[in-house]
Residue, then its C-alpha position, 0 to 999 in steps of 0.5 A: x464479252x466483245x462482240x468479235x469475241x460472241x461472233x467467234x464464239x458463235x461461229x466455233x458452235x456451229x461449225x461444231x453442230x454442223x449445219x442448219x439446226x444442228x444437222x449434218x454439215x452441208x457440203x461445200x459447193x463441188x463436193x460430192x452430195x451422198x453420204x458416207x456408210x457412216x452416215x456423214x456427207x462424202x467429201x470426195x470432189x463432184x467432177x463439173x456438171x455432177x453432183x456426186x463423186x466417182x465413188x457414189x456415182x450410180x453410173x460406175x456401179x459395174x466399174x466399183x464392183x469389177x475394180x473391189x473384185x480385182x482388188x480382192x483376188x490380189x490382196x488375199x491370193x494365198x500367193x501373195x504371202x508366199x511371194x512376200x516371205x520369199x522376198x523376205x528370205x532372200x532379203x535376209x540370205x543377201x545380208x548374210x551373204x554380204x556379212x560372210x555367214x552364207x557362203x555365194x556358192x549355198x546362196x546361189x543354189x538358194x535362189x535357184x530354188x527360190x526361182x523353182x518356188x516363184x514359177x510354182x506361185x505364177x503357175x497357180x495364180x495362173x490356175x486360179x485365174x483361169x478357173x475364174x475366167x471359166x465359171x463367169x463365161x459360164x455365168x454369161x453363156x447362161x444368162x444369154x441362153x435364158x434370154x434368147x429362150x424367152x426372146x423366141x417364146 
């Protein structure tokens, strides 16, 4: 075998074991230094001057957590499949009354009730959030209360 043939060779073997010893590959130089769940180095980019990505980043732990929770309540609000059928339903009765099966008239009571049906969503969702709003102003109101009662003893 050549010798540009071996270095290739060996080259393709380590990148395939990773780092030094065969562990892990080591990042790139800007490359966020933490690990992944999964146990593999992130390869998210560091900002300058840092060593870990936003993602790992300790100082954004509040700021993950509020955007996972956020995130949470309208990926998985029971109206957001309701809103997603509806718009579904009124996609279709548009195609309908475009092939001449649905006369304008019946399509236009349709989507006044499909309006009546979307204020309803809007209005829970409002409900909803309100509720939320409520029991963590609860929360903080008593993690304040707890502190000035040990403040003052």
């Amino acid at each position: 075998m050549s010798k540009a043939k071996s270095d290739r060779s060996e080259r393709g073997a380590k990148d395939a074991e990773g780092g030094p010893a065969g562990g892990p590959p080591l990042p790139h130089p800007g490359t966020c230094r933490s690990t992944t769940q999964y146990g593999r180095p992130c390869q998210n980019p560091a900002p300058p001057g840092r060593d870990v990505c936003w993602s790992h980043d300790p100082e954004h732990v509040a700021q993950r957590a509020k955007n996972a929770r956020a995130g949470s309540y309208a990926a998985h609000s029971p109206g957001t499949t309701e809103i997603q059928e509806l718009k579904d339903e009124l996609k279709a009765l548009v195609r309908e009354v475009k092939a001449g099966d649905v006369a304008p008239g019946i399509a236009t009571v349709i989507t006044q009730l499909s309006n009546v049906i979307l204020r309803a969503i809007e209005q829970d969702r409002k409900v909803r959030e309100l509720d939320d709003l409520e029991e963590r102003l609860a929360a903080l109101e008593g993690r304040r209360d707890g502190s000035s009662a040990r403040a003052a003893a």
